[in-house]
Backbone bond lengths (Angstrom), bond angles and torsions (degrees), N, CA, C in turn:
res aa  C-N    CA-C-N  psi(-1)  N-CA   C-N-CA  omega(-1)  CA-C   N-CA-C  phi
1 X - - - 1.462 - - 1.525 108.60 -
2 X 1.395 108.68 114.10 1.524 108.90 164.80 1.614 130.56 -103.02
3 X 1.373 98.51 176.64 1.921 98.82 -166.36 1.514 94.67 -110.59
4 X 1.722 111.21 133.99 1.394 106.28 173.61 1.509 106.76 -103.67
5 X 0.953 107.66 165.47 1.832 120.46 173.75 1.500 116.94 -9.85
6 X 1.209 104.92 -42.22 1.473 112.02 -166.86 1.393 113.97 -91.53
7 X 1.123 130.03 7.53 1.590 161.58 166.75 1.900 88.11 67.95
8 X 1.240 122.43 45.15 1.239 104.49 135.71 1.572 121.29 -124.89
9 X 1.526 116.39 166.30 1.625 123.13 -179.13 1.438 104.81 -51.15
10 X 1.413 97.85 155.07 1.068 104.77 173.98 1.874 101.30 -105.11
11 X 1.442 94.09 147.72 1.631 105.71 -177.85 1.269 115.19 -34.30
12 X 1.533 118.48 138.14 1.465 121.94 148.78 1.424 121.60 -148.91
13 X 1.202 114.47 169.15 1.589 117.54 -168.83 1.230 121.73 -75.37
14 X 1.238 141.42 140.79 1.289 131.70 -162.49 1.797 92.57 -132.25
15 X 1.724 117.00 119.32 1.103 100.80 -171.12 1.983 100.47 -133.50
16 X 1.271 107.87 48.89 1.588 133.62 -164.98 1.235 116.72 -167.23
17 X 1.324 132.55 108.03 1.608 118.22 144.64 1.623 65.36 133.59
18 X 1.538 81.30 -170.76 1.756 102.40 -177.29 1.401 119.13 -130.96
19 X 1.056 112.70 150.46 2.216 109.86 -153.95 2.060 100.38 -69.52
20 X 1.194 88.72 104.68 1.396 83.34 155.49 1.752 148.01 -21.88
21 X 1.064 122.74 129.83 1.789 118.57 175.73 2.046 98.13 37.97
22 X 1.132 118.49 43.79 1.059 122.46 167.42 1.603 115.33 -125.80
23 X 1.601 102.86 115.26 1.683 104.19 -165.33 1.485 117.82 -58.17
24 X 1.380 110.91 -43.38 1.316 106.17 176.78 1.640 130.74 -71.63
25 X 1.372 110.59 7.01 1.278 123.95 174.82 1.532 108.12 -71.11
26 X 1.054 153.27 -7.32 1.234 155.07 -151.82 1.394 95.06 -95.78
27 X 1.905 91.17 -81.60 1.148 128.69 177.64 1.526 116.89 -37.37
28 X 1.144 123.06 -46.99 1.657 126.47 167.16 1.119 143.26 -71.93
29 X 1.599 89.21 -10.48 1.290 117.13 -177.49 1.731 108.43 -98.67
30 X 1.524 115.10 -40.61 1.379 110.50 145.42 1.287 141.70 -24.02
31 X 1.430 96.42 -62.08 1.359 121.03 -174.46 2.039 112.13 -53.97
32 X 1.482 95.77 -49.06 1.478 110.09 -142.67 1.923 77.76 -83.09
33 X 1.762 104.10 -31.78 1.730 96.01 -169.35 1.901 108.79 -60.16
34 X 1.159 81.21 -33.33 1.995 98.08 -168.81 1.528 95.50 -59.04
35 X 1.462 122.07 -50.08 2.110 119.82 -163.92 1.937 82.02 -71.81
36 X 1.338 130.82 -20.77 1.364 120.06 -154.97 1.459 88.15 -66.85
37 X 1.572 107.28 -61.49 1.910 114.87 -141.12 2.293 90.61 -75.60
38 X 1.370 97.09 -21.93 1.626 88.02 177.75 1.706 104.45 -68.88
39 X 1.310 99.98 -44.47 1.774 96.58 177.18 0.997 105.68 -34.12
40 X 1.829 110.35 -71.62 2.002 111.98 177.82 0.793 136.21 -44.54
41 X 1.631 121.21 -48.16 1.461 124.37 179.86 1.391 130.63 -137.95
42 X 1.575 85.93 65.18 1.584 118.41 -174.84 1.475 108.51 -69.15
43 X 1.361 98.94 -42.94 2.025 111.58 -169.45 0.832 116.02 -97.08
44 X 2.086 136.36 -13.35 1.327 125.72 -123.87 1.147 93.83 -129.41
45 X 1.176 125.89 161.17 1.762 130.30 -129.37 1.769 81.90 -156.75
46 X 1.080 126.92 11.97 1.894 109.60 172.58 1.638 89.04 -115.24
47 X 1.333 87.82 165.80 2.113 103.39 -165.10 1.642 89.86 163.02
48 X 1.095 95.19 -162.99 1.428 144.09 137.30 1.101 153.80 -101.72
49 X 1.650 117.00 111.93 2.000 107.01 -145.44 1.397 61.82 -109.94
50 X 1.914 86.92 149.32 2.001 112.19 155.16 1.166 92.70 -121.99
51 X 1.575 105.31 167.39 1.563 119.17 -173.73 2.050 90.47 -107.82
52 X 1.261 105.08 115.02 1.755 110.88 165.57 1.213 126.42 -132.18
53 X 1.189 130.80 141.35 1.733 152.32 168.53 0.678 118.32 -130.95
54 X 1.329 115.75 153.32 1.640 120.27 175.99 1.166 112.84 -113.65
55 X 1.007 140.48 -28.23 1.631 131.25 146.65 1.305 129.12 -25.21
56 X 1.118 129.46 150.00 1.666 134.69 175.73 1.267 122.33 76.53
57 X 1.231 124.18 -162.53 1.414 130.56 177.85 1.376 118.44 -70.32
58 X 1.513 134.49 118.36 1.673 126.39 -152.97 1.943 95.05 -56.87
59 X 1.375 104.40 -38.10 1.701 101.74 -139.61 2.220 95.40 -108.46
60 X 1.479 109.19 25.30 1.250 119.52 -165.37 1.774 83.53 -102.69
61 X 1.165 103.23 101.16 1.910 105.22 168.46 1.271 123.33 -46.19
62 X 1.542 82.75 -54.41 1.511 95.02 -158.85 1.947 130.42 -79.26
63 X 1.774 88.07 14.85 1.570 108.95 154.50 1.224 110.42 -81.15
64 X 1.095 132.86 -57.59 1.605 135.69 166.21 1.751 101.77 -26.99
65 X 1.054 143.85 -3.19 1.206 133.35 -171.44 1.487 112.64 -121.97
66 X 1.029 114.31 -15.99 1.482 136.10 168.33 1.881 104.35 -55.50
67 X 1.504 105.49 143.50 1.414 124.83 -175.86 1.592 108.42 -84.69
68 X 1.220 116.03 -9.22 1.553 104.33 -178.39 1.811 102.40 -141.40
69 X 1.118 108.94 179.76 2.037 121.48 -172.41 1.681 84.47 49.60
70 X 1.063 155.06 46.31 1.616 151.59 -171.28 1.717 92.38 -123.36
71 X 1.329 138.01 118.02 1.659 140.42 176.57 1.722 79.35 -108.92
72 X 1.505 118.11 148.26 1.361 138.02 148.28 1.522 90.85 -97.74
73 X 1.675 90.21 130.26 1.624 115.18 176.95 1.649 96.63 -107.50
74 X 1.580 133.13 117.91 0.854 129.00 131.11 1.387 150.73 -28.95
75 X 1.758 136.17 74.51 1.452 106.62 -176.45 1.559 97.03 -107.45
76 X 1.561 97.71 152.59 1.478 100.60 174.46 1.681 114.86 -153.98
77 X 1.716 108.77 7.48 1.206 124.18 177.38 1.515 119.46 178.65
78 X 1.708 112.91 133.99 1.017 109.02 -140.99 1.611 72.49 -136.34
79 X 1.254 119.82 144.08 1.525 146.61 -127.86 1.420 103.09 -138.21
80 X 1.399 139.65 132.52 1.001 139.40 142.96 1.646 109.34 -166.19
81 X 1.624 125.95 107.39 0.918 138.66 -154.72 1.321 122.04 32.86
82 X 1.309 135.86 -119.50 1.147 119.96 -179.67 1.505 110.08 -109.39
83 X 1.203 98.15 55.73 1.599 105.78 -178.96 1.767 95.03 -116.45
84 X 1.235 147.40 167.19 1.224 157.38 136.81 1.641 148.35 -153.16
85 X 1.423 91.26 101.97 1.802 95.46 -165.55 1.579 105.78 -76.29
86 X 1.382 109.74 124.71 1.607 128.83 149.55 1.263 137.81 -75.82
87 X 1.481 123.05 115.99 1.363 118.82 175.62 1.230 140.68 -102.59
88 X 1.114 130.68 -179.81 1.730 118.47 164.91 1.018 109.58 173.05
89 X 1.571 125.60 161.57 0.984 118.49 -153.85 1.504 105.51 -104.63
90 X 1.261 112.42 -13.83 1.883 118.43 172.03 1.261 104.27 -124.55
91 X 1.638 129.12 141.10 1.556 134.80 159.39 1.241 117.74 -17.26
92 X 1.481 103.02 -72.48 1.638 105.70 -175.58 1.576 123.45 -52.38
93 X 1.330 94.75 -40.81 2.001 104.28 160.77 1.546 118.96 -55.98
94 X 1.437 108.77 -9.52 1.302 106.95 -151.51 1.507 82.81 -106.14
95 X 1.592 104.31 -44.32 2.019 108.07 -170.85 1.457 98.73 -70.85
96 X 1.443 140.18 -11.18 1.017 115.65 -161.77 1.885 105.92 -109.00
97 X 1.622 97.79 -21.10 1.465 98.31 142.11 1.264 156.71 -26.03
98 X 2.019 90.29 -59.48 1.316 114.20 -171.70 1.530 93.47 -89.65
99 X 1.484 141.84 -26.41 1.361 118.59 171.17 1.591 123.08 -85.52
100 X 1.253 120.26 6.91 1.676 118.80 158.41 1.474 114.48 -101.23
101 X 1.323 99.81 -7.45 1.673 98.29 170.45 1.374 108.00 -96.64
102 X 1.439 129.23 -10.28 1.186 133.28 -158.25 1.761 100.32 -107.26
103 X 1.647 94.76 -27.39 1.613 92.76 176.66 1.969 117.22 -83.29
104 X 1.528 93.47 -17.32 1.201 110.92 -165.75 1.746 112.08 -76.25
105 X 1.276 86.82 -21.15 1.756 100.90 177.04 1.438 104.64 -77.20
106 X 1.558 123.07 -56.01 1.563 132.13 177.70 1.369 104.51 -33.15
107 X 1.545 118.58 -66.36 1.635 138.03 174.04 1.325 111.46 -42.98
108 X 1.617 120.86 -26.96 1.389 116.57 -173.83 1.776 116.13 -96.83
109 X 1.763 93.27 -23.75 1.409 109.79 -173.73 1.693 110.52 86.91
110 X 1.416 108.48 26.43 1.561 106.19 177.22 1.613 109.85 -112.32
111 X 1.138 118.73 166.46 1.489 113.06 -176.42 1.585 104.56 -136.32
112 X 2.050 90.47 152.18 1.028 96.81 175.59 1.233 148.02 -110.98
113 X 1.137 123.27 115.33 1.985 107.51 -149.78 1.643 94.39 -66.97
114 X 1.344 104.88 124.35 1.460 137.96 152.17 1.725 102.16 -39.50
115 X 1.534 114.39 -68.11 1.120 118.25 -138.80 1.475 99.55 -81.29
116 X 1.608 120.73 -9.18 1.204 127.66 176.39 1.206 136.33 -115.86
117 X 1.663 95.95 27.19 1.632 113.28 -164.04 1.757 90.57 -120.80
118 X 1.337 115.19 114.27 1.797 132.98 173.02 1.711 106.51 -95.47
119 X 1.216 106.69 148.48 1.435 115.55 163.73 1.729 99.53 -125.61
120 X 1.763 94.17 123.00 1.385 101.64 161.16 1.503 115.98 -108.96
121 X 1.801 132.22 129.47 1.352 122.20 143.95 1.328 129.78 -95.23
122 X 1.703 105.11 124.97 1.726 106.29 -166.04 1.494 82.69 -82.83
123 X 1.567 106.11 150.99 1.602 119.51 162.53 1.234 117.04 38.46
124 X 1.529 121.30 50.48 1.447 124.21 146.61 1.472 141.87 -138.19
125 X 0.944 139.13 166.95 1.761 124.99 -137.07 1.644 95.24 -92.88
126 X 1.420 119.42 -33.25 1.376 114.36 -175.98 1.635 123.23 -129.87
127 X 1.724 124.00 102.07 1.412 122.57 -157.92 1.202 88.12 -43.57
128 X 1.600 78.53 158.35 1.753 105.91 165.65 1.458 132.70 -75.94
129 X 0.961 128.01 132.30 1.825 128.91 -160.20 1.578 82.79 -116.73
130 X 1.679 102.33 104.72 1.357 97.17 166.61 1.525 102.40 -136.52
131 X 1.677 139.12 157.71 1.332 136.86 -175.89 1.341 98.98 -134.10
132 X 1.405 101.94 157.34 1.293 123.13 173.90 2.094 100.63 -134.16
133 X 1.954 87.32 111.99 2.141 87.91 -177.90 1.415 116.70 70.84
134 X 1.668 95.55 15.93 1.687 103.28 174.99 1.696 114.48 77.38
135 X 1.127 97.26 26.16 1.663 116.27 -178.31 1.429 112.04 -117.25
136 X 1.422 117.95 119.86 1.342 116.12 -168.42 1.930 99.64 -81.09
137 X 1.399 100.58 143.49 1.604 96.63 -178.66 1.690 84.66 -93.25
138 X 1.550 96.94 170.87 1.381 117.80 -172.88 1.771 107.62 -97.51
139 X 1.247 108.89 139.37 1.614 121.23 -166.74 1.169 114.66 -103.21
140 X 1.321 116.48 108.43 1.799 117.48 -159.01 1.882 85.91 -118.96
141 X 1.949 103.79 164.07 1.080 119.05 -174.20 1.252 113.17 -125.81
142 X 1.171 109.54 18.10 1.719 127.32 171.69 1.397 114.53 173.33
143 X 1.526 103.29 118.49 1.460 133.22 -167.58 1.424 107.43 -109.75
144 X 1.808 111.53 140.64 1.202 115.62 161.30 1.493 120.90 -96.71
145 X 1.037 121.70 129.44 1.577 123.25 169.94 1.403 133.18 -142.70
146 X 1.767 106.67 103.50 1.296 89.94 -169.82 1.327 122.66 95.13
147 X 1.633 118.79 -10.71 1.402 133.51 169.18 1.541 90.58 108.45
148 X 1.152 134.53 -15.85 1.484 117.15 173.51 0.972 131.41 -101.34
149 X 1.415 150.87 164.52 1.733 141.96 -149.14 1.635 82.15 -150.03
150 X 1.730 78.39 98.67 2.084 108.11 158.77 1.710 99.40 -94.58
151 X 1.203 103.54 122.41 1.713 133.25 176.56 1.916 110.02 -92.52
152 X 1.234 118.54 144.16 1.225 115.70 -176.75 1.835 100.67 -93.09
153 X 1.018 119.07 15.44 1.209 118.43 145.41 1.146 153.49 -94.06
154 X 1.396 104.89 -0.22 1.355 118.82 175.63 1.954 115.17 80.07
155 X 1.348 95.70 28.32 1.694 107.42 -158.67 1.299 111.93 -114.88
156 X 1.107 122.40 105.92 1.539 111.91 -166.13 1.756 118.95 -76.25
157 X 2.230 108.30 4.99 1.049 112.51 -147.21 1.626 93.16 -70.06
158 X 1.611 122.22 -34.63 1.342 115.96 -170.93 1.404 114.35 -57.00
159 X 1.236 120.65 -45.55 1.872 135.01 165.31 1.360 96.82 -10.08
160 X 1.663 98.74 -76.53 1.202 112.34 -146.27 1.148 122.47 -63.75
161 X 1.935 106.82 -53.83 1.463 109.58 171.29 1.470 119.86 -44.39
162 X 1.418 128.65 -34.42 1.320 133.71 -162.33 1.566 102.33 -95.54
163 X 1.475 119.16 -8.51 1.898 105.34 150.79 1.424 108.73 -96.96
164 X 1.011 126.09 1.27 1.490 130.91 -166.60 2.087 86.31 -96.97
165 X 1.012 97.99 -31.87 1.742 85.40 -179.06 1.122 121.73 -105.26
166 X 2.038 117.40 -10.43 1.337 115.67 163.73 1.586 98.46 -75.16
167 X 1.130 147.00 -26.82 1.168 132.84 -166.52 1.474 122.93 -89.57
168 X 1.567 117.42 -1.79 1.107 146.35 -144.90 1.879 93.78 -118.82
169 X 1.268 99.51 -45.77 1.580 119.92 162.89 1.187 132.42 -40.76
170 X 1.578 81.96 -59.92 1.673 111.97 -174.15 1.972 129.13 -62.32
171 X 1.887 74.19 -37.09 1.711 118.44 178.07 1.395 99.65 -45.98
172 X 1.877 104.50 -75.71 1.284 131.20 -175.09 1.577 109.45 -43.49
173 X 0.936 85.49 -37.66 2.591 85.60 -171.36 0.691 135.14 -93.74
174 X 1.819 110.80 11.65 1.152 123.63 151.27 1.647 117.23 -116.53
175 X 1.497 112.05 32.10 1.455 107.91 177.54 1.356 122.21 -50.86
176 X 1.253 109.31 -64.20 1.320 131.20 173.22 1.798 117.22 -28.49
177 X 1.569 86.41 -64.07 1.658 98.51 -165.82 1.589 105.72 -67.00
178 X 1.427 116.11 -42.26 1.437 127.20 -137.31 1.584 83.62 -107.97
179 X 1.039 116.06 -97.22 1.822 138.08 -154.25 1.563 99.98 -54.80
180 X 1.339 122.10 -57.07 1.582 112.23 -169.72 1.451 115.88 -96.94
181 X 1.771 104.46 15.45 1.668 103.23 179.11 1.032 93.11 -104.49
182 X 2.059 101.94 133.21 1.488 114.07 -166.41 1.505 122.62 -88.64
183 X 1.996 100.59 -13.52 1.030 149.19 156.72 2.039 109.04 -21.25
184 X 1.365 99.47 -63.64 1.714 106.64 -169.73 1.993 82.20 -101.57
185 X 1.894 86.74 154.41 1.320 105.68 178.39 1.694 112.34 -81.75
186 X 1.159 112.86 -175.31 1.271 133.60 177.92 1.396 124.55 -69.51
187 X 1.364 111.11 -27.22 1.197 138.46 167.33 1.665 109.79 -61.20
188 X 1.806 101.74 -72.12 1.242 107.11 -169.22 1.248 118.17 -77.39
189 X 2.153 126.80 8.15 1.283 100.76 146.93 1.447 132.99 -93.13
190 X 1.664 110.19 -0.73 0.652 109.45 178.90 1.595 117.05 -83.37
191 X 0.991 117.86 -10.49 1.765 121.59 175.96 1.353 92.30 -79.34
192 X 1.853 140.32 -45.64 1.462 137.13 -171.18 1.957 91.89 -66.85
193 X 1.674 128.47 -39.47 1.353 84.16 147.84 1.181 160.44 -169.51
194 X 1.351 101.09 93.30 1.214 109.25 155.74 1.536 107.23 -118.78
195 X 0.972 119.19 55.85 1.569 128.14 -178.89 1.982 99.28 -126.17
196 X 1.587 97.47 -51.05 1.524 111.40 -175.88 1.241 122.06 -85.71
197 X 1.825 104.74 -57.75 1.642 126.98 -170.59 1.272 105.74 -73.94
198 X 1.407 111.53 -63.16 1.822 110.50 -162.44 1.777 103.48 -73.11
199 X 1.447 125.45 -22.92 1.460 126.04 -170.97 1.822 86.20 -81.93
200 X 1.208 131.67 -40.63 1.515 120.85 176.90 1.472 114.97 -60.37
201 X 1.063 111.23 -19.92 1.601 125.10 -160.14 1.669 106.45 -79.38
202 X 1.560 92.34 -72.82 1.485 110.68 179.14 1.807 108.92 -81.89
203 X 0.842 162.97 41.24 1.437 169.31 -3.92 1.658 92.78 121.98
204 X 1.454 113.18 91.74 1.929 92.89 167.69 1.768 99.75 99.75
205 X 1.481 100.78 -33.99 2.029 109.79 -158.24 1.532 108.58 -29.58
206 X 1.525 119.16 -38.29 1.456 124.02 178.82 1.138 118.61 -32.08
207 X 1.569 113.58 -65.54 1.612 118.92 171.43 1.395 120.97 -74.81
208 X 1.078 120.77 19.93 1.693 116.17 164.29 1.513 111.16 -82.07
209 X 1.270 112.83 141.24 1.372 129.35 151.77 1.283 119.12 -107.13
210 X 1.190 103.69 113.28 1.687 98.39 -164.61 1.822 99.90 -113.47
211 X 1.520 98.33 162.79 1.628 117.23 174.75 1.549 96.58 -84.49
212 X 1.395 111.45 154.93 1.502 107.29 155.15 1.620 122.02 -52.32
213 X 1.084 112.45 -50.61 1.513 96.67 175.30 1.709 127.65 -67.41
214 X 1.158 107.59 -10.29 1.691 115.09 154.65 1.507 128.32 -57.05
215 X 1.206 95.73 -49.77 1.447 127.00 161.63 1.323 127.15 -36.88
């Protein structure tokens, strides 16, 4: 890339990534990701089925167990810009995932960072050895996603401690301004927090299932 007279670059093609401060980049990029993962997993029958209805009592289980009004919900990828987590409920479901999604990218001309692709197994005795191009991905035991930390234990204790210390953080860095300025009322630190501290705290809290001693 060279500089002309006028000290800006001169043009070049950009045939990777997605166009900068350009609105419709999002949006097209949606679009084109959504025809991608149907390319991949147009036919394929591994995921994760849940049992759902909408009838009855939301929080009554033991409708979920019933032979009829019962839909199997497919999940098998969970979306957020150009990020996308895959699931399944066995390895091999999981490798055979990752190679129609992996071929489906080649076909699309998108790539996949290696160095930023984790395999987690919740609740099982031996990680998963899965590759992408004959490359083993790397097997981590606590993942961030989305601002929340999913553990391959099924333990929500890491979650917690780690909003319990962003909020603890958060607490601390505004001593000065917030808590010991005699300046703002009683009122208005308490709106700074639960505006800062308690929204850092509880972060995600909806989907927790917690133990009493979490609690």
């Amino acid at each position: 890339m060279g500089t002309n007279i006028n000290g800006c670059a001169d043009p070049f093609d950009v045939h990777s990534g997605v166009k900068q401060d350009c609105v419709l980049a999002p949006t097209l990029f949606g679009i084109f990701f959504a025809v991608l993962l149907k390319h991949a997993f147009g036919t394929s029958t591994e995921g994760i089925y849940l049992h759902s209805r909408s009838d009855g009592g939301l929080f009554n289980l033991s409708r979920l167990s019933a032979k009829t009004k019962v839909r199997l919900t497919s999940l098998r990828d969970l979306l957020f810009a150009d990020d996308a987590a895959i699931t399944a409920h066995l390895a091999d479901d999981l490798q055979q995932l990752i190679d129609r999604f992996s071929s489906a990218c080649r076909d699309f001309g998108l790539t996949i960072s290696l160095k930023k692709t984790q395999v987690m197994g919740q609740d099982v005795d031996t990680p998963p050895n899965i590759k992408i191009a004959n490359q083993e991905l790397e097997v981590v035991h606590d993942f961030v996603y989305l601002g929340s930390t999913i553990s391959d234990t099924l333990s929500l204790d890491t979650e917690i401690n780690g909003r319990i210390g962003r909020a603890s953080t958060t607490m601390s860095g505004v001593t000065k301004r917030v808590w010991t300025n005699k300046k703002l009322t009683e009122h208005t630190k308490v709106q700074v927090y639960m505006a800062c501290v308690v929204s850092t705290l509880l972060y995600a809290s909806e989907s927790w299932t917690l133990h009493s001693y979490q609690e």
